[in-house]
N, C-alpha and C positions, 0 to 999 in steps of 0.2 A: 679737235672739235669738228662735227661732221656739217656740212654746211649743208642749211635746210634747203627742200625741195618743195616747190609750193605750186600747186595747180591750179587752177581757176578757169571752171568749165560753165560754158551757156549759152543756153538753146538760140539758136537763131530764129528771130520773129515768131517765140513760140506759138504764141496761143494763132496767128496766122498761118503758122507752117500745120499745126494739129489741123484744119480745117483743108489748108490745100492736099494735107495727105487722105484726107475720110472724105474728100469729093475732086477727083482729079478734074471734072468740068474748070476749079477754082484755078489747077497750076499754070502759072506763068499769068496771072490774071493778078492788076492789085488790089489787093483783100486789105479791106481796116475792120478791125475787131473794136466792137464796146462802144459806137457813135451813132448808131441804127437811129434815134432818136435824134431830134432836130436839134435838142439842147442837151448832145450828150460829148462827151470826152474818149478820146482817141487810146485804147489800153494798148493796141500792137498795131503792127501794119507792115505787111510783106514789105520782100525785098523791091519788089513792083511799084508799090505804093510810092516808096521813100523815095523814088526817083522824084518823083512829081513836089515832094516836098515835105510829104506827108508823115509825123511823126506821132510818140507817143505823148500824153498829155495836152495834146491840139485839140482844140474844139471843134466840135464835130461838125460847125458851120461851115468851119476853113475850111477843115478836110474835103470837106463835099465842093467849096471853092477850088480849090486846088487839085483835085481829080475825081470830076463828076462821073467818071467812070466807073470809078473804084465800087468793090461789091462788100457790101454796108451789113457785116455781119453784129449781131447782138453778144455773139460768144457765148461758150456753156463751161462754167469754173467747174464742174465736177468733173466733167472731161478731161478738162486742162491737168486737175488735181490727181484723178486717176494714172496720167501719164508721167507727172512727175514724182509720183511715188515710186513709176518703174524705173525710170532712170536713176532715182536713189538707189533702188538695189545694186543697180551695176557697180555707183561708184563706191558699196560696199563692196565691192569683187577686187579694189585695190586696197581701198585704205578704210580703216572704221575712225579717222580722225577729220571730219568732214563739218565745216560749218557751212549751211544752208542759209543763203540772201532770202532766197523768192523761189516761187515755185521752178524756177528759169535758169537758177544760175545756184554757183558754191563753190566754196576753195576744199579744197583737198591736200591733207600735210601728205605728200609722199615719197618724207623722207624713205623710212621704212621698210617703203616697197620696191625700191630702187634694187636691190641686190636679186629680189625674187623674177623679176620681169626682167632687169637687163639696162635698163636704164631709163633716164625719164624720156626720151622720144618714144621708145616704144612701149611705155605704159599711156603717154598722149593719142600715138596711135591704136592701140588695140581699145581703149576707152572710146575712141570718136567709133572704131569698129562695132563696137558691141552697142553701142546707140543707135545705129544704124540697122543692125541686125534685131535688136529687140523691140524699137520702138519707131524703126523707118523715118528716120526724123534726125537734119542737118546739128552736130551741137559744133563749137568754137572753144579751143582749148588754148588757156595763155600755161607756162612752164617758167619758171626764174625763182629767185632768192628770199621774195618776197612777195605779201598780199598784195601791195601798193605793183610791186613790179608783173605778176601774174597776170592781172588784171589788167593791167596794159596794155599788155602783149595779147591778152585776148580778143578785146577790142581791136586791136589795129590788125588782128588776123581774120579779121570779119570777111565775110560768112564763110562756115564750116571750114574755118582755117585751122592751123597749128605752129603757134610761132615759141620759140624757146630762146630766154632771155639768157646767156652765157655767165657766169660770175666775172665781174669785171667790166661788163657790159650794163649796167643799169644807167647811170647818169649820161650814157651816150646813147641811151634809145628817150629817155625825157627829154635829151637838153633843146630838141626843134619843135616839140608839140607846142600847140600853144596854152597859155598858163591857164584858163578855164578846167582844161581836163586835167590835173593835179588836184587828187583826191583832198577833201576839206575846205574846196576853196570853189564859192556859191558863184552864179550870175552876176549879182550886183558888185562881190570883194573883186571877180576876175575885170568888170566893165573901170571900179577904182583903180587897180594897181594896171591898165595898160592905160587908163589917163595921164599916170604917172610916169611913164615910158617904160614899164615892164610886160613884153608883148609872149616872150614864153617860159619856161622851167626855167629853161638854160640862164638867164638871166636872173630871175627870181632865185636860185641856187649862186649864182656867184654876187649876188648883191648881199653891201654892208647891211650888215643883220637891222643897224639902228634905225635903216629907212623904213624895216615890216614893220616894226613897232608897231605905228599906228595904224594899222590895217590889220594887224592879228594880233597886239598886247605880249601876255604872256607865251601865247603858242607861236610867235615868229620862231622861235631858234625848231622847234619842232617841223613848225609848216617847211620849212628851208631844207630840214632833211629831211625831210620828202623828197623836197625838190632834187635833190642830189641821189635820190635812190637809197634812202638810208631808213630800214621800216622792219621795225622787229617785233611787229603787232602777230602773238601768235592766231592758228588755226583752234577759232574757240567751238568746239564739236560737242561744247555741252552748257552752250550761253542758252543764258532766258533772255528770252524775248522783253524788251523794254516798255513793250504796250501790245494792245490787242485794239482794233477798232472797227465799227463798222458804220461806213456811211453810205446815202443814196442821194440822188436826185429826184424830184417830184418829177413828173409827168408836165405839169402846168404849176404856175407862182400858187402860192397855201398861207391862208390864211386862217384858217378854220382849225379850233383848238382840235377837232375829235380827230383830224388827219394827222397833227403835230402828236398828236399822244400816243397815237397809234404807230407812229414810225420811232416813236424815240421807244415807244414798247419792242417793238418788232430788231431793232439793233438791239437793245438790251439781253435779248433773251441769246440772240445771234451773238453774241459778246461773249455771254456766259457759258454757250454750250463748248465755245470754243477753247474759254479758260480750260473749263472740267475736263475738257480731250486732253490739253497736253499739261494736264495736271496744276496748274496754275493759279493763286488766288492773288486779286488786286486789293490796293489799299485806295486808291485815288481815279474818281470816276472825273470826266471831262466831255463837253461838248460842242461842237461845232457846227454854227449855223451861215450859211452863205446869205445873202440877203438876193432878192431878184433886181433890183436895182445896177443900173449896167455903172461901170467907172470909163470915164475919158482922159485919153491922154495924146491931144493932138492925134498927130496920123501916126500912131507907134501902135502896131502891132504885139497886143496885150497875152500874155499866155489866158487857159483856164483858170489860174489860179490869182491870176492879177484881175481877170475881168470884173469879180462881183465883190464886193466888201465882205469881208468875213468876220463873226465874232464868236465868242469861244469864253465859256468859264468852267473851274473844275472846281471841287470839292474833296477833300480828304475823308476817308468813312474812318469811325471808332475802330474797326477791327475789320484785316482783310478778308476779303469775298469771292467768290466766283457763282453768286446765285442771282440770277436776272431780276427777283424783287427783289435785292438791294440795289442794284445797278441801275435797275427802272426807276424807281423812287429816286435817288440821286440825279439820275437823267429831268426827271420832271421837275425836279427842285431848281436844279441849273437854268431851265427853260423858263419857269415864271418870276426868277432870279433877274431874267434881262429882261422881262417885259416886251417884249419887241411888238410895233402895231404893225410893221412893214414887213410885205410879202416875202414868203420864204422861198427859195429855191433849191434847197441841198439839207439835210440833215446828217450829223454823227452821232455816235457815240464812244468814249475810248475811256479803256480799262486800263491805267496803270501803275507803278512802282510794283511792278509782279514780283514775286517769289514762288518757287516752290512747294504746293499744297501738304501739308504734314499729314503724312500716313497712317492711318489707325491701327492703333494697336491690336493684335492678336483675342486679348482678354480686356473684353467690353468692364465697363467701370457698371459696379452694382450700381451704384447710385447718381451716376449719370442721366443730365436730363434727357430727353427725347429726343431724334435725328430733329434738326427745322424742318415744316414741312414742305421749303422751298429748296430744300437741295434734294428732298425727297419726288420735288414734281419735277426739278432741273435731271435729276439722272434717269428718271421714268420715260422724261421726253428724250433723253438722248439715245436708250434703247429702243425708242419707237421711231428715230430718226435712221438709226442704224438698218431697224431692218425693212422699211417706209421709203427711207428716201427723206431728205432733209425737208420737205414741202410740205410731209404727212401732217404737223401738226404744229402752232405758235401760238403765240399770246397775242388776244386783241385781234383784230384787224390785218388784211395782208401788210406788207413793207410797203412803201414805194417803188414806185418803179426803179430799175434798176439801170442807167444809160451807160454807167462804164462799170468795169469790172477792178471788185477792190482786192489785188494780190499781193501786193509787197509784201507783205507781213502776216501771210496767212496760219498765226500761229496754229498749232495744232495737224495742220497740213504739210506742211511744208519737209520734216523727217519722214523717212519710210516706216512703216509700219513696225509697233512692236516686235514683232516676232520677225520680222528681219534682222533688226537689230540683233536680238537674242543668238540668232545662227552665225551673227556674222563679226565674230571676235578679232578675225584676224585676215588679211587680207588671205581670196582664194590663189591656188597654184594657177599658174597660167594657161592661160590654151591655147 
């Protein structure tokens, strides 16, 4: 049995490095992306930045506390988007088995290509080469047996590194991290279990199974081999995406129904067009609302996401969707569903239990009713977005303002374009 080759490539401080490279004034300067706004959230931040303290998902008060220096860019996602389409293509130049995190990052099965290149260093390096050459831009390449071990290796080769985990070498590059960074295992499980005197892997891996119990139930025996390097999650290069979401921040606290309507319109439609790109219909529409009201906790140093109360309810639809009036109607259903009299600071909207949109058939049904005429104005808009620009035209009202940028999950975006895919069956000969 041939043992798997797993790569795990990503951008270093993307969306910051995109910016130092389209305005040299920026390099060696620390650049934070998505906080321009006083009440806005940290998406990236140079290597410059990070020195000072400066990280992603920081509130962009800190940040600006912590390096008032720093050059307080707003960021542009179609740029970003643009650039990681191209680096998709490359990493069709080794393997077409490729599952895509973010626009930023993706594992790569290569097994496969191991015999064509020569081996996996120098498929790690001619991939960091051709990144370089195509899109002038630092990426970080992790190599080993597994997701779990790939990814590790990636990270601890930061920045624009290349580090390769040897077989028989996994549970001796985990066993001195500390147990936070052991994939599955949150802020809060990692702050319980070194209460408990389990301070990294290595420990967490030779501890009696009976003690995880209560801190992981069913999944201890799993979370454990992890811990031990033991991950035989394959490269899924044709997983659907588990939601779709779009949220913003307001400008200023909102309290006025026609600005609420208008932003839960304005993600709905952003929701949908996204579905229809990567072909995608949801069954379960959900929402989430930040409240402006701040939370306290003593002198503890609260993230983003702890700072404001959050509430959130979803709805299941009769039959799945991808058209923004079903989406919007659900979204506005949710919204007078809580009532809320207290000021808003953040809106969402998310689309999910996705599936795969069923293809029409060749030979239209005589007696078939009418296309809706909402998936008729949903693809009308998407050809005029295509050839417009995404701005060109929406439902209602503009969005809210936009202070961090939302990528994780930019379904639809996030694979290289059809017709790459299409050319690119099998990995190309080397150069």
């Amino acid at each position: 049995m041939t043992n798997r080759v797993i790569l795990h490539a990503d951008m270093d401080a993307f969306y910051a490095s995109v910016e130092q490279r389209d305005d040299p004034e920026l390099r060696g300067k620390p650049v934070i992306i998505g906080a321009k706004s006083p009440r806005g959230v940290v998406s990236a931040a140079s290597y410059e930045a990070r020195k000072f303290g400066v990280h992603s998902a920081m509130p962009g008060f800190r940040a600006h506390q912590l390096c008032p220096q720093g050059v307080f860019l707003a960021g542009d996602m179609e740029k970003y988007v643009a650039v990681s389409r191209q680096v998709g293509r490359i990493f069709l130049e080794f393997t077409d088995t490729i599952e895509p995190l973010s626009l930023d990052e993706a594992f790569l099965d290569i097994t496969g290509s191991i015999g064509l290149f020569g081996s996996a260093k120098a498929i790690g390096q001619k991939l960091k080469a051709r990144v370089r050459e195509e899109v002038d831009l630092p990426i970080s390449v992790g190599i080993a047996s597994s997701k779990l071990l790939a990814k590790t290796a990636c990270g601890r080769g930061k920045p624009d590194g290349l580090l390769i985990v040897d077989p028989g070498q996994e549970a001796a590059l985990l066993a001195p991290l500390p147990i936070g960074e052991l994939y599955g295992i949150g802020p809060k499980t990692a702050r319980m279990l070194e209460n408990a005197g389990l301070m990294t892997i290595g420990e967490l891996a030779s501890a009696a199974l009976s003690t995880l119990v209560p801190f992981f139930g069913r999944r201890a025996r799993e979370i454990q081999e992890r811990a031990r390097g033991i991950d035989t999650r394959p490269v899924a290069h044709s997983r659907v995406a588990k939601s779709i979401g779009e949220e913003a921040t307001f400008g200023d606290d909102v309290v006025d129904r026609l600005r609420i309507v208008s932003a839960l319109s304005a993600h709905a439609d952003a929701v949908a067009a996204r579905a229809r790109r990567a072909g995608l219909v949801g069954h379960t529409v959900s929402i989430k609302v930040k409240l402006a009201e701040r939370r306290r906790r003593g002198d503890v140093q609260l993230s983003a996401h702890e700072l404001f109360p959050v509430k959130s309810r979803q709805i299941k639809l009769p039959a799945a969707t991808a058209a923004a009036e079903d989406i919007r109607r659900a979204a506005l259903h949710l919204w007078d569903e809580l009532a809320l009299a207290e000021p808003v600071r953040l809106l969402g909207v998310t689309l999910s239990e996705l599936r795969e949109r069923e293809k029409p058939t060749e030979q239209l049904d005589l007696f078939a009713g009418p296309v809706r005429k909402s998936e008729k104005l949903g693809l009308t808009m998407d050809a005029i977005a295509s050839k417009f620009g995404s701005g060109a035209l929406r439902y209602g009202a503009d969005a809210p303002e936009k202070v961090t940028l939302s990528d994780r999950e930019k379904v639809g975006d996030l694979a290289p374009a059809p017709e790459a895919r299409a050319s690119s069956r099998r990995p190309a000969k080397p150069r």
